[in-house]
PDB file with one MODEL, atoms N, CA, C and O in Angstrom:
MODEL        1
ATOM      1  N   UNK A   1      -7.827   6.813  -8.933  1.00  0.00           N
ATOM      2  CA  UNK A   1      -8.326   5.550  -8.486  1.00  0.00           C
ATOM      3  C   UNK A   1      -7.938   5.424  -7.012  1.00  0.00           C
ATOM      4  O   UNK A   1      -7.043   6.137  -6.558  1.00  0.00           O
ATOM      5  N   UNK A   2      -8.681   4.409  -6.144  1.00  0.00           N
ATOM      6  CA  UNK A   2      -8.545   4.687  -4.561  1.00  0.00           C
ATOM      7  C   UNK A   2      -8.997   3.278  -4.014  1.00  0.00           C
ATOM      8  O   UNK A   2     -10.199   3.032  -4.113  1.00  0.00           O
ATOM      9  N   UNK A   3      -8.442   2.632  -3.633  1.00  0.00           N
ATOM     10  CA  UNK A   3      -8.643   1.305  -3.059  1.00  0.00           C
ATOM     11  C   UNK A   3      -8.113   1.971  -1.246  1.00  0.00           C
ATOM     12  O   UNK A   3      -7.189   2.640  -0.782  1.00  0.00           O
ATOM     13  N   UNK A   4      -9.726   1.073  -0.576  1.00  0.00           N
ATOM     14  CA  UNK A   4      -9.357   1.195   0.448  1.00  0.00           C
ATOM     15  C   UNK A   4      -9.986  -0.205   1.223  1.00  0.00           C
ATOM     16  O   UNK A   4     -10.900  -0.897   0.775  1.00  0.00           O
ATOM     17  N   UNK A   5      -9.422  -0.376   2.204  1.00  0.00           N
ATOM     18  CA  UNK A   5      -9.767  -2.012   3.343  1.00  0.00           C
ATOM     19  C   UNK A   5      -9.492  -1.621   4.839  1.00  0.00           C
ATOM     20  O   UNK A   5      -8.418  -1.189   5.258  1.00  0.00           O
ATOM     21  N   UNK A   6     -10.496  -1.816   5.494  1.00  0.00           N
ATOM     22  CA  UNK A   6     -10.172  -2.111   6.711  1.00  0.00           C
ATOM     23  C   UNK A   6      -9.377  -3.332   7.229  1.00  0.00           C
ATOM     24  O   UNK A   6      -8.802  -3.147   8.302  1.00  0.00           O
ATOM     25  N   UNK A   7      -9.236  -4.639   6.610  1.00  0.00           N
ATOM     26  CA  UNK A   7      -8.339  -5.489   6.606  1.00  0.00           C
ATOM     27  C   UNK A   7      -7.962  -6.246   5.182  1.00  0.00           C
ATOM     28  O   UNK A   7      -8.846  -6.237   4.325  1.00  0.00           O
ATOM     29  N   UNK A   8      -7.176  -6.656   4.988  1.00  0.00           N
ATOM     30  CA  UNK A   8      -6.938  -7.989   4.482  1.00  0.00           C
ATOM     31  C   UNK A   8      -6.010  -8.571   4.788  1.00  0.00           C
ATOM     32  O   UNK A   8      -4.890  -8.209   5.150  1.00  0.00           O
ATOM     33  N   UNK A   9      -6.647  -9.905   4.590  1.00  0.00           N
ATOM     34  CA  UNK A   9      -5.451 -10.946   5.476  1.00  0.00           C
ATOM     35  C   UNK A   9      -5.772 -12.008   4.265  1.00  0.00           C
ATOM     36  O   UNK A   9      -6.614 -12.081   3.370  1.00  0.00           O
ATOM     37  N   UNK A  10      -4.383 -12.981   4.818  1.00  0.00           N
ATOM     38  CA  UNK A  10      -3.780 -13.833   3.877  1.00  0.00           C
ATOM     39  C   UNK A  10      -3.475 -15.646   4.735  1.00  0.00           C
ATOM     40  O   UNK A  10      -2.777 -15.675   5.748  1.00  0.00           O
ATOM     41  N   UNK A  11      -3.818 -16.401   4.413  1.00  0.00           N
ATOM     42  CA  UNK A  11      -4.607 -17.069   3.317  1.00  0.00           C
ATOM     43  C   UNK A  11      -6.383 -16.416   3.444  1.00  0.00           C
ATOM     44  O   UNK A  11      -6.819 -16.019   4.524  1.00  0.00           O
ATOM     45  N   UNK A  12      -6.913 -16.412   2.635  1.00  0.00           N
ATOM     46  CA  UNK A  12      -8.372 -16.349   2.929  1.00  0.00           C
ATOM     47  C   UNK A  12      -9.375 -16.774   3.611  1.00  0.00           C
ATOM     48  O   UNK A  12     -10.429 -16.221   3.923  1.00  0.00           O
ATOM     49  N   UNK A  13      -9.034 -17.628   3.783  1.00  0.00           N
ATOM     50  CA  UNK A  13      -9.827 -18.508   5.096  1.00  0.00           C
ATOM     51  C   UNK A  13      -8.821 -19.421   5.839  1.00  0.00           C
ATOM     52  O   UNK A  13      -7.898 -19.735   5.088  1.00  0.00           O
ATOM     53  N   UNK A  14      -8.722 -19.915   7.013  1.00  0.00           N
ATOM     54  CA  UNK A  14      -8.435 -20.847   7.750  1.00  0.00           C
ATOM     55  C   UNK A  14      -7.402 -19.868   8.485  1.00  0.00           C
ATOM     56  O   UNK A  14      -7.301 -18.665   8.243  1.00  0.00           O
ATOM     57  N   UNK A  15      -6.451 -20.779   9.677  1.00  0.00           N
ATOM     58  CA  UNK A  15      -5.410 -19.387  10.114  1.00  0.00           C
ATOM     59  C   UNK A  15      -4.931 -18.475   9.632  1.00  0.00           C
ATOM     60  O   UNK A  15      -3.895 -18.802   9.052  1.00  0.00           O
ATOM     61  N   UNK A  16      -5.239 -17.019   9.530  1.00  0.00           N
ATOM     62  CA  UNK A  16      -4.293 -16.194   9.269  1.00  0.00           C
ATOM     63  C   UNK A  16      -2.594 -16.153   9.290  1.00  0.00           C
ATOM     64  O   UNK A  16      -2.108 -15.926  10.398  1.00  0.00           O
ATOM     65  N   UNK A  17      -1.701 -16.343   8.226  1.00  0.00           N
ATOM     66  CA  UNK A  17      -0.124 -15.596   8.584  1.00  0.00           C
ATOM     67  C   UNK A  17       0.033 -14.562   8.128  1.00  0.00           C
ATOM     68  O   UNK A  17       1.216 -14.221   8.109  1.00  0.00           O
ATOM     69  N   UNK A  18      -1.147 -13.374   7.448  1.00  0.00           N
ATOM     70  CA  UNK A  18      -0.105 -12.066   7.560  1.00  0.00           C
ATOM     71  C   UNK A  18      -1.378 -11.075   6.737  1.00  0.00           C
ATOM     72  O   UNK A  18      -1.807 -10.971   5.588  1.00  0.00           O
ATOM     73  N   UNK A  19      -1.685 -10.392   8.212  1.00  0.00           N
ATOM     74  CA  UNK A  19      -2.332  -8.988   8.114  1.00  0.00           C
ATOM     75  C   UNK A  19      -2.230  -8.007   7.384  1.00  0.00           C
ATOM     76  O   UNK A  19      -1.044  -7.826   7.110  1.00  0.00           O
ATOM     77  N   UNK A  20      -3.038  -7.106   6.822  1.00  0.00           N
ATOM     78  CA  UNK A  20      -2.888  -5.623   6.309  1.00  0.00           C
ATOM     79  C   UNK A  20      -4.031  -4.928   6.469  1.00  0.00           C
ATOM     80  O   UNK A  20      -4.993  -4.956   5.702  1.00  0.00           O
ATOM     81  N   UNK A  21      -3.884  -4.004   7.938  1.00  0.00           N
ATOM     82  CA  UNK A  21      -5.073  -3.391   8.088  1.00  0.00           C
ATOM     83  C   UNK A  21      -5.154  -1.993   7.690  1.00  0.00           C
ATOM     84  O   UNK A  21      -4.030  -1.494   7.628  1.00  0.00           O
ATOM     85  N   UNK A  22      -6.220  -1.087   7.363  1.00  0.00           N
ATOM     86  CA  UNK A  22      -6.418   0.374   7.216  1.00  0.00           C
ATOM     87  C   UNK A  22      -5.142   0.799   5.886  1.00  0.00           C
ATOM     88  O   UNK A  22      -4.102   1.453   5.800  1.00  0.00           O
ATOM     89  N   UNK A  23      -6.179  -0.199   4.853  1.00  0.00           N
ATOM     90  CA  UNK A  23      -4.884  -0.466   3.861  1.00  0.00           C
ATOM     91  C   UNK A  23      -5.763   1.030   2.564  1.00  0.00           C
ATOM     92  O   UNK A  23      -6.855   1.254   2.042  1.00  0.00           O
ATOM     93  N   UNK A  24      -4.956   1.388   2.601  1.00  0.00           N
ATOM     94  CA  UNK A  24      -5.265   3.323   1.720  1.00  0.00           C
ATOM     95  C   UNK A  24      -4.291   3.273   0.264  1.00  0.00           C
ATOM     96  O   UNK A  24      -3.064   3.196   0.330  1.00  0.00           O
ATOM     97  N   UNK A  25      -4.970   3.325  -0.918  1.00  0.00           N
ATOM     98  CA  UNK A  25      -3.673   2.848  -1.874  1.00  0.00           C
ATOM     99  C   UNK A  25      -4.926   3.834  -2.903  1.00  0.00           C
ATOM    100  O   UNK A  25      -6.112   3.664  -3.184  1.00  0.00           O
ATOM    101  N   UNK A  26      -4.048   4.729  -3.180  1.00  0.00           N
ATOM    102  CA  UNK A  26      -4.509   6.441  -3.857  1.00  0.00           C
ATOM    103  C   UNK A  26      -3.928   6.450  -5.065  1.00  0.00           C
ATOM    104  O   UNK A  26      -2.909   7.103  -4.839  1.00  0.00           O
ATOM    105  N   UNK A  27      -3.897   6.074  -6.518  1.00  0.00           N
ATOM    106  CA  UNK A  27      -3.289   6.628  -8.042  1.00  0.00           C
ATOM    107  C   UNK A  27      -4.276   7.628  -8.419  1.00  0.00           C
ATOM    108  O   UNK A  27      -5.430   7.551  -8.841  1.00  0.00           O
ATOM    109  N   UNK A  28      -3.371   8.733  -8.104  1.00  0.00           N
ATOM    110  CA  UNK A  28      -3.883   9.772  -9.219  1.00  0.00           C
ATOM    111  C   UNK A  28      -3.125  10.447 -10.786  1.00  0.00           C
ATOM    112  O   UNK A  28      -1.971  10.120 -11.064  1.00  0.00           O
ATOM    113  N   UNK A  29      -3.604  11.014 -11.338  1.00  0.00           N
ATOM    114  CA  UNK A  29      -2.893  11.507 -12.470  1.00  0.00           C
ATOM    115  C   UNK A  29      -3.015  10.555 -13.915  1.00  0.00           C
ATOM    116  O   UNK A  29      -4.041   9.918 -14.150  1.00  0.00           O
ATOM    117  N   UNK A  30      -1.792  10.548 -14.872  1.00  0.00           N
ATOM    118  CA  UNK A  30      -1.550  10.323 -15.956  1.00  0.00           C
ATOM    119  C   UNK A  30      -0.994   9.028 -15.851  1.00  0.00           C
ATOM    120  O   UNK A  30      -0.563   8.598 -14.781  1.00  0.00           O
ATOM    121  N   UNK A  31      -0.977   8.156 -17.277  1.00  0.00           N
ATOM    122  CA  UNK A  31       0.760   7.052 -16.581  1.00  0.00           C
ATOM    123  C   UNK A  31       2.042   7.756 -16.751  1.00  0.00           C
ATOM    124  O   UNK A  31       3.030   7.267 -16.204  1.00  0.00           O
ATOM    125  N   UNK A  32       2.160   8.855 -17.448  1.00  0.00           N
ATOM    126  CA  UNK A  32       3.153   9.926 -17.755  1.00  0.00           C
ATOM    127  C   UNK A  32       3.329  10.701 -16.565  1.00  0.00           C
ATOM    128  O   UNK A  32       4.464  10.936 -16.150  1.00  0.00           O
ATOM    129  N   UNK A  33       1.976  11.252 -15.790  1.00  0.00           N
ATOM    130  CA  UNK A  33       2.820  12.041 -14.871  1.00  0.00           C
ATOM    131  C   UNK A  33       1.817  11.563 -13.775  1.00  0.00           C
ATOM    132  O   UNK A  33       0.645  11.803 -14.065  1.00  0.00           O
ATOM    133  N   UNK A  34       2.016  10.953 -12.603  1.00  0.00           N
ATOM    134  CA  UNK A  34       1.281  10.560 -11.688  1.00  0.00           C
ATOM    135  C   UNK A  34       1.829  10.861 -10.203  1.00  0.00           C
ATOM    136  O   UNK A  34       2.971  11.283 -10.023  1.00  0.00           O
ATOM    137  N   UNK A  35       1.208  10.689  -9.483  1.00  0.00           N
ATOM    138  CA  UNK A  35       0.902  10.397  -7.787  1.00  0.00           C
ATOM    139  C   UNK A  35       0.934   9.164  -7.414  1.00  0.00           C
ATOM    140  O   UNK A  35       0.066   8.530  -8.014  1.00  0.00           O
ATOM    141  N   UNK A  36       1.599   8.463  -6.626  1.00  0.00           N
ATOM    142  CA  UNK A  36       1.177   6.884  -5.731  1.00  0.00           C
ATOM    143  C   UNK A  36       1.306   7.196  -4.223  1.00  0.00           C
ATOM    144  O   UNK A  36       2.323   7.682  -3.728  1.00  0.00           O
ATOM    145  N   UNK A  37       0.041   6.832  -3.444  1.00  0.00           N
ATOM    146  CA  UNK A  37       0.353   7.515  -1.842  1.00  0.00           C
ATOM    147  C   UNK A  37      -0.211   5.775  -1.971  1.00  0.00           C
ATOM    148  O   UNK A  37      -0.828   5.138  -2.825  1.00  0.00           O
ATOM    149  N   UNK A  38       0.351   5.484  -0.704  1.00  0.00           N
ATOM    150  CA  UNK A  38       0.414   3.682   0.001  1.00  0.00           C
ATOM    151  C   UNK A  38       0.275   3.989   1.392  1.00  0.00           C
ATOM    152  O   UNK A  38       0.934   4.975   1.723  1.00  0.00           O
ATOM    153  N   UNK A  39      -0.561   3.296   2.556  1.00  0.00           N
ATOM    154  CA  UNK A  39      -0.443   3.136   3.810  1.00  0.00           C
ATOM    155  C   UNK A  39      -1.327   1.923   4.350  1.00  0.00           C
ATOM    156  O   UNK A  39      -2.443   1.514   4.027  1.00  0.00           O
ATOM    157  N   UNK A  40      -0.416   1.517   5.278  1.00  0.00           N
ATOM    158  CA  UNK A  40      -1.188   0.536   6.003  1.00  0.00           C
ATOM    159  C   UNK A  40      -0.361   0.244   7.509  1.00  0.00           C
ATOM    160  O   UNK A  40       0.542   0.871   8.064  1.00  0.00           O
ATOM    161  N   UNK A  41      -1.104  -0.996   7.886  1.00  0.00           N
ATOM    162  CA  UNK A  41      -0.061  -1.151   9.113  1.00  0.00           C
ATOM    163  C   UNK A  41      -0.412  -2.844   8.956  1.00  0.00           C
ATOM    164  O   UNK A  41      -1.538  -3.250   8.670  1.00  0.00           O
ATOM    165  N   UNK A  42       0.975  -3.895   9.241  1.00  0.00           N
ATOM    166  CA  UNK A  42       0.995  -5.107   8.841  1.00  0.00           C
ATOM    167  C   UNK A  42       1.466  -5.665  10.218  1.00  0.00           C
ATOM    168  O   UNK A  42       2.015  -5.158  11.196  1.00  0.00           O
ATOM    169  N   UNK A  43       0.963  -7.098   9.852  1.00  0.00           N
ATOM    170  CA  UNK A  43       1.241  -7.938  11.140  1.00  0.00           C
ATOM    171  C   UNK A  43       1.219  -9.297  10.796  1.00  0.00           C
ATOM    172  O   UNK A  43       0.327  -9.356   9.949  1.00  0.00           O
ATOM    173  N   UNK A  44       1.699 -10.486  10.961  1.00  0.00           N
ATOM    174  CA  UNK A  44       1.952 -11.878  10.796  1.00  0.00           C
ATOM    175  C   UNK A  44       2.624 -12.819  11.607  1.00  0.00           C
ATOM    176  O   UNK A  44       3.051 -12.704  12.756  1.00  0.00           O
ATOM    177  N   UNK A  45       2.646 -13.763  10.822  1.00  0.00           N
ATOM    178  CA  UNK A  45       3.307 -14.823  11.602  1.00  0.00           C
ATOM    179  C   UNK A  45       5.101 -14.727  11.211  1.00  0.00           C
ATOM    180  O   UNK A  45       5.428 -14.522  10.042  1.00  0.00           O
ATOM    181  N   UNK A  46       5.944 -14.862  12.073  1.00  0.00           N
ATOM    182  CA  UNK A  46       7.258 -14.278  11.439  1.00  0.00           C
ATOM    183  C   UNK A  46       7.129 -12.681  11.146  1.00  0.00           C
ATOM    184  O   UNK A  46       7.961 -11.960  10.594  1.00  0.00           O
ATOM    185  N   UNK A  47       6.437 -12.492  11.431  1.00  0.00           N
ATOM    186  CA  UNK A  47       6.763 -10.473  11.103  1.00  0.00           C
ATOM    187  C   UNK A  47       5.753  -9.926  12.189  1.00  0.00           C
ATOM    188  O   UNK A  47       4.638 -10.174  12.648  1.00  0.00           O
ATOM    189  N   UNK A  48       6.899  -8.953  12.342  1.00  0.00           N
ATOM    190  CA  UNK A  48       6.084  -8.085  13.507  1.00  0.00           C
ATOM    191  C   UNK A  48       5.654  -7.000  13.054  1.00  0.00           C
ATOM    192  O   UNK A  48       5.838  -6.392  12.000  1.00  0.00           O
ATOM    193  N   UNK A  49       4.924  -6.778  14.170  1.00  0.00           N
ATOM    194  CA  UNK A  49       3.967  -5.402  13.682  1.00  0.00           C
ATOM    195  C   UNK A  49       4.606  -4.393  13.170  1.00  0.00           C
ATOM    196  O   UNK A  49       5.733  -4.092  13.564  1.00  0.00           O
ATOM    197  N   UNK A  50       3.870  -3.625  12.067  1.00  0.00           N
ATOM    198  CA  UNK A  50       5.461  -2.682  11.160  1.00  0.00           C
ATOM    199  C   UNK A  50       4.412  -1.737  10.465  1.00  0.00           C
ATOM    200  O   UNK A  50       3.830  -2.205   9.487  1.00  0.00           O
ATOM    201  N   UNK A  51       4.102  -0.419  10.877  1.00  0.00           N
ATOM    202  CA  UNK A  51       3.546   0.755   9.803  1.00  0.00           C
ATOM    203  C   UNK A  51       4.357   0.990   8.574  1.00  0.00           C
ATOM    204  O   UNK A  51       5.577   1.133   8.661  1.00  0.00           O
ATOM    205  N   UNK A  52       3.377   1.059   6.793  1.00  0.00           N
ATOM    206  CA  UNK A  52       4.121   1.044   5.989  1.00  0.00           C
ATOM    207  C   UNK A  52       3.765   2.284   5.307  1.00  0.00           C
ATOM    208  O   UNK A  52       2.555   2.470   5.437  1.00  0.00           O
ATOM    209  N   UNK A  53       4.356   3.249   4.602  1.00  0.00           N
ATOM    210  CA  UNK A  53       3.501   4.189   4.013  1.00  0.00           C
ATOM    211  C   UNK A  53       4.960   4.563   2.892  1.00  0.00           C
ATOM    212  O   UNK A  53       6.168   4.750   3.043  1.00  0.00           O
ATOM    213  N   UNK A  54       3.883   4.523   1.638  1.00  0.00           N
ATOM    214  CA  UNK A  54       4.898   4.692   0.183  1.00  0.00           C
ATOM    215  C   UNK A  54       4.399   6.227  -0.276  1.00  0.00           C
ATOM    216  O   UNK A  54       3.179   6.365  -0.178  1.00  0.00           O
ATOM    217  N   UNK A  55       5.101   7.361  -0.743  1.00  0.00           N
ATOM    218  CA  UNK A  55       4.379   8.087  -1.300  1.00  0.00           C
ATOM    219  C   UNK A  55       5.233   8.551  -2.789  1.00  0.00           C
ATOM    220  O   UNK A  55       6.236   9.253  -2.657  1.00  0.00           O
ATOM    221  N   UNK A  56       4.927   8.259  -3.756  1.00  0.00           N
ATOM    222  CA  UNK A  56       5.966   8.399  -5.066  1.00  0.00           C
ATOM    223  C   UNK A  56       4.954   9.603  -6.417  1.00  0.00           C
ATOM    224  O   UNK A  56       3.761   9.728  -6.692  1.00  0.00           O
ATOM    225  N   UNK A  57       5.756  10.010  -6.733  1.00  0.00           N
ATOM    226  CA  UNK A  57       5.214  11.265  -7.863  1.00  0.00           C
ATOM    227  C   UNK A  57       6.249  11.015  -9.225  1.00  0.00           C
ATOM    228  O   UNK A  57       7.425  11.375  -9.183  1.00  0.00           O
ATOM    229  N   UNK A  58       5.763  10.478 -10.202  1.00  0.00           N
ATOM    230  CA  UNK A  58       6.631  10.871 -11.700  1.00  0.00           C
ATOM    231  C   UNK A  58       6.194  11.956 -12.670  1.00  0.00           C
ATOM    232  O   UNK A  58       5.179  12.652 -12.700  1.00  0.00           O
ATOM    233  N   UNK A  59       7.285  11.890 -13.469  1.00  0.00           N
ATOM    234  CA  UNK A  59       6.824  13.372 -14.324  1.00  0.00           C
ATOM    235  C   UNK A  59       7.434  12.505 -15.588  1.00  0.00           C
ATOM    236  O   UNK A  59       8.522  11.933 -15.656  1.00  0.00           O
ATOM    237  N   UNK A  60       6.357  12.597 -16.587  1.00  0.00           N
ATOM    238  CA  UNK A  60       7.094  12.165 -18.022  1.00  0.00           C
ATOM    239  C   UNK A  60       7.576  10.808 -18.264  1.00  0.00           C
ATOM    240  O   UNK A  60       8.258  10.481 -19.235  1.00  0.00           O
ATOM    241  N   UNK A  61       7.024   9.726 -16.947  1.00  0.00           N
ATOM    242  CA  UNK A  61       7.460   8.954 -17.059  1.00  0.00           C
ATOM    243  C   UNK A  61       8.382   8.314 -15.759  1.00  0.00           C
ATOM    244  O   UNK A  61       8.321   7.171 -15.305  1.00  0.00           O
ATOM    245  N   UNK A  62       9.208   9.388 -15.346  1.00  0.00           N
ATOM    246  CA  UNK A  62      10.425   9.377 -15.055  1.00  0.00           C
ATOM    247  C   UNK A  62      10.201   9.316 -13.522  1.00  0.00           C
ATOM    248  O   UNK A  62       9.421  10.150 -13.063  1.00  0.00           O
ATOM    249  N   UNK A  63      10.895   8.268 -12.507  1.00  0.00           N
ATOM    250  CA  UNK A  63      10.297   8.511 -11.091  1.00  0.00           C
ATOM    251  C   UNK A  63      11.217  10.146 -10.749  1.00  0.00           C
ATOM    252  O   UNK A  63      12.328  10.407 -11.212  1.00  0.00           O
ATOM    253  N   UNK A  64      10.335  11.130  -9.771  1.00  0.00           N
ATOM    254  CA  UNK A  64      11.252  12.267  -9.326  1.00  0.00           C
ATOM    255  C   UNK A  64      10.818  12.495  -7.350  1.00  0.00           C
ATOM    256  O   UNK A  64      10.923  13.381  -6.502  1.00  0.00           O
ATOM    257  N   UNK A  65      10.440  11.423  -7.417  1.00  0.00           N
ATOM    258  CA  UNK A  65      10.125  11.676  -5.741  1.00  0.00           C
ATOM    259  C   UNK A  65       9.880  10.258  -5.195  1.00  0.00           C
ATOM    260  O   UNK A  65       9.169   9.519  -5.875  1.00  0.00           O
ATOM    261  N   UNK A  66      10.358   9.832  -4.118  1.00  0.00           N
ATOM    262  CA  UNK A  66       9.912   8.763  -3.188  1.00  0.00           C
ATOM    263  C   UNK A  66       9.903   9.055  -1.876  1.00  0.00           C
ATOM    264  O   UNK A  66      10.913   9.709  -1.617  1.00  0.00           O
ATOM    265  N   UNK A  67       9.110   8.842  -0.754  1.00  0.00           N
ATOM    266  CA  UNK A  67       9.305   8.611   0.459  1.00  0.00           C
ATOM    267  C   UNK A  67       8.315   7.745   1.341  1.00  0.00           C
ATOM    268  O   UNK A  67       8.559   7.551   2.532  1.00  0.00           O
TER     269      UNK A  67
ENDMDL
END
């Protein structure tokens, strides 16, 4: 499964407080043994601009990788 956005922002309409652009969110595999890759880059009101990127792999369940 693969969700991707060039933006989303938060509230939905009226001023924006908090960005998520070139937002990439990748599950592949089993629920037993899977892949999670995450990236984006965020921005708001109270938060500064900050690149985020998750990448996690389980086996059997069990988490065996994060970075």
């Amino acid at each position: 499964m693969e969700l991707k956005s060039k933006q989303l922002a938060w509230p939905f309409s009226g001023e924006k407080q908090f960005q998520a652009d070139d937002v990439q969110l990748k599950f592949s595999g089993k629920m037993t043994d899977y892949a999670l890759d995450f990236s984006t880059a965020v921005k708001g009101q109270s938060l500064p601009p900050a690149k985020i990127a998750l990448n996690a792999k389980a086996m059997n369940g069990r988490s065996i990788s994060t970075s």
